[in-house]
N, CA, C and O of each residue as an XYZ file, in Angstrom:
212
protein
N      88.005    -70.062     19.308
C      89.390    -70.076     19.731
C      89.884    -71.499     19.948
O      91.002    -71.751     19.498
N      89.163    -72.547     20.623
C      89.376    -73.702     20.605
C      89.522    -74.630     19.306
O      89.865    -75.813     19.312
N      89.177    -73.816     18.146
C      89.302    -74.423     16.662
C      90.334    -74.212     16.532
O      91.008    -75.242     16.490
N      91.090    -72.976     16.398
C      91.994    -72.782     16.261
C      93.416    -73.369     16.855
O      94.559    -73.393     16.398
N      92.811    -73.838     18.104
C      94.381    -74.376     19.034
C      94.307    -75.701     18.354
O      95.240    -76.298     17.817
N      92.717    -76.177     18.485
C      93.107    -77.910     17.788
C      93.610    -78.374     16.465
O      94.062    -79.474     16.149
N      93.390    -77.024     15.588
C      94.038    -76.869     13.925
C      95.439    -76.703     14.655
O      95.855    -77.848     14.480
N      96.428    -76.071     15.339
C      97.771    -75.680     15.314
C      98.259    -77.299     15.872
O      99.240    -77.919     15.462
N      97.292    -77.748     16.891
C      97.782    -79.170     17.601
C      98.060    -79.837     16.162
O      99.064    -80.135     15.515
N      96.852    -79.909     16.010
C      97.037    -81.245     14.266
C      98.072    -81.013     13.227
O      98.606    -81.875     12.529
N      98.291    -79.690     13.217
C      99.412    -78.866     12.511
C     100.775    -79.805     13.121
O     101.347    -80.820     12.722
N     100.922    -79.026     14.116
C     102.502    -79.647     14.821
C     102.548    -81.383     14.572
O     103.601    -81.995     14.391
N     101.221    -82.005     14.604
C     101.898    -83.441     15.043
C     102.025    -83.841     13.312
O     103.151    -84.328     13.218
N     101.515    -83.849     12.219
C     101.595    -83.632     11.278
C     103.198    -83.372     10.886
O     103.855    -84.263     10.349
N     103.686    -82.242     11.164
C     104.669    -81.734     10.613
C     105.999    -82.492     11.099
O     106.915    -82.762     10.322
N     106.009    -82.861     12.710
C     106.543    -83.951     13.543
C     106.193    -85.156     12.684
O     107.037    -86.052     12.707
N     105.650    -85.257     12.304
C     105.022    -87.371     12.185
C     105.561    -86.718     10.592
O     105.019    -85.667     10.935
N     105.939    -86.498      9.651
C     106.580    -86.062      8.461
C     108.259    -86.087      8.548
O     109.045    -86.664      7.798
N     108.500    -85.348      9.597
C     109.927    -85.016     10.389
C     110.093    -86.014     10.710
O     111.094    -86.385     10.097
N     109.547    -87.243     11.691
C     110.052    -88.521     11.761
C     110.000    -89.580     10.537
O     110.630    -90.627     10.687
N     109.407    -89.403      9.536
C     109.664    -90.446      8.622
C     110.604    -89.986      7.726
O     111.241    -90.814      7.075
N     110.864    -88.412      7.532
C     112.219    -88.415      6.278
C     113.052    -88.742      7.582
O     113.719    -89.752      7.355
N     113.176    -88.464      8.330
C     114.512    -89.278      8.893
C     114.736    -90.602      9.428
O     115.829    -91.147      9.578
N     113.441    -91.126      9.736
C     113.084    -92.833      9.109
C     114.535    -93.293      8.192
O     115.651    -93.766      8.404
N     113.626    -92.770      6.958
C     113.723    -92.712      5.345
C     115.489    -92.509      5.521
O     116.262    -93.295      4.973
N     115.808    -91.737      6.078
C     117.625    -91.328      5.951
C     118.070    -92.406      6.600
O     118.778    -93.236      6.030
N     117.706    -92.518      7.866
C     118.668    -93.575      8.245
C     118.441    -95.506      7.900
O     119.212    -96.463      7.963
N     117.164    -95.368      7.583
C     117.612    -96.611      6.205
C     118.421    -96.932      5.069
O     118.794    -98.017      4.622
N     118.657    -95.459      4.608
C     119.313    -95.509      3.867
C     120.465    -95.478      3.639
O     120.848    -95.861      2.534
N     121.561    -94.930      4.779
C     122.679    -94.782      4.911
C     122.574    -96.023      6.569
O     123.198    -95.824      7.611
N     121.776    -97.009      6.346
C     122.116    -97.922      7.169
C     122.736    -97.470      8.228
O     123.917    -97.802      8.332
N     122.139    -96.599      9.305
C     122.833    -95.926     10.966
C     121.594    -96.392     11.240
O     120.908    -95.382     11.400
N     120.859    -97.440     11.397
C     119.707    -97.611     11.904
C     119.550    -97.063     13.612
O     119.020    -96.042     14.051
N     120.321    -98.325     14.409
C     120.169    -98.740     15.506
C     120.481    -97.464     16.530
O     119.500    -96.987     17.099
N     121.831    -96.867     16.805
C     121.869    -95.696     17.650
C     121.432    -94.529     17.235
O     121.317    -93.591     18.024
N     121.161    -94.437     16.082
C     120.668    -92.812     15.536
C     119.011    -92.765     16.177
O     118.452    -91.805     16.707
N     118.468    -94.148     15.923
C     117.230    -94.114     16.222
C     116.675    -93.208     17.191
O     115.606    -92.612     17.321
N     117.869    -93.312     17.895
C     117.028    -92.787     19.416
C     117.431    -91.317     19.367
O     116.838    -90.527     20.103
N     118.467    -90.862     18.494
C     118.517    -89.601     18.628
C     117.572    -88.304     17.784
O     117.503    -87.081     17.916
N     116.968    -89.250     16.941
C     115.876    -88.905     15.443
C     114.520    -88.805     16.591
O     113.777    -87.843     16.402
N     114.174    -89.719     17.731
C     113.046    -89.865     18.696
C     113.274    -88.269     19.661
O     112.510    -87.303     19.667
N     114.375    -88.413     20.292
C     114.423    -87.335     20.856
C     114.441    -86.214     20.064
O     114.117    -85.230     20.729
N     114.689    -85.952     18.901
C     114.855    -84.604     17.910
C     113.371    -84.874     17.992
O     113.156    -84.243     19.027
N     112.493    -85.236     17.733
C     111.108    -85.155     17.395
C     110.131    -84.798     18.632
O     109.113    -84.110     18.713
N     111.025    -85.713     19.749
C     110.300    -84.565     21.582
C     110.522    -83.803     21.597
O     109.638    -83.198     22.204
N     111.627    -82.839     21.151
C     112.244    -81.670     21.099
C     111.817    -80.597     20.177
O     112.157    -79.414     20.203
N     111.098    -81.139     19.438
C     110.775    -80.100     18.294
C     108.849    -80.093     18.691
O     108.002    -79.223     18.487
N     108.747    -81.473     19.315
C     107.130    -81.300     19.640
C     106.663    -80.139     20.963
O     105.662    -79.476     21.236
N     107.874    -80.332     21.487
C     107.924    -79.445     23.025
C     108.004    -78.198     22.912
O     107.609    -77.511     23.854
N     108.618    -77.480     21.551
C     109.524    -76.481     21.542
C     108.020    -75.934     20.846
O     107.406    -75.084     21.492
N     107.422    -76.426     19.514
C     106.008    -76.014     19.206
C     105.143    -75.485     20.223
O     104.650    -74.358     20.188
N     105.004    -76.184     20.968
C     103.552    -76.109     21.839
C     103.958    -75.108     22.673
O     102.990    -74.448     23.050
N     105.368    -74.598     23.266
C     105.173    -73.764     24.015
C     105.153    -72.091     23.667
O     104.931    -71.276     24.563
C-alpha cells in the first residue's frame, strides 16, 4: 500500500512540474513574464493541494 501512495506522490509532482513548465513556456512567449509568474506558482499550490487530498 505504501508503493502505491509513493507511485500517486511521484505521479502528482510530475504532472505539476509539467503544468509549471508549459506555462513557463506560455508566458515567455507572450512576454507576461513578471506578474503572471506568481499567479502560474499559486495555480501549481493549488492543483498540488487539491491532488493530495
Amino acid at each position: 500500500m505504501s508503493s502505491e501512495n509513493e507511485k500517486r506522490k511521484r505521479m502528482i509532482h510530475a504532472v505539476c512540474g509539467g503544468v509549471f513548465l508549459i506555462g513557463l513556456a506560455i508566458l515567455f512567449y507572450f512576454d507576461l513574464f513578471w506578474p503572471w509568474i506568481l499567479a502560474l506558482v499559486g495555480v501549481i499550490v493549488i492543483l498540488e493541494a487539491l491532488a493530495k487530498s
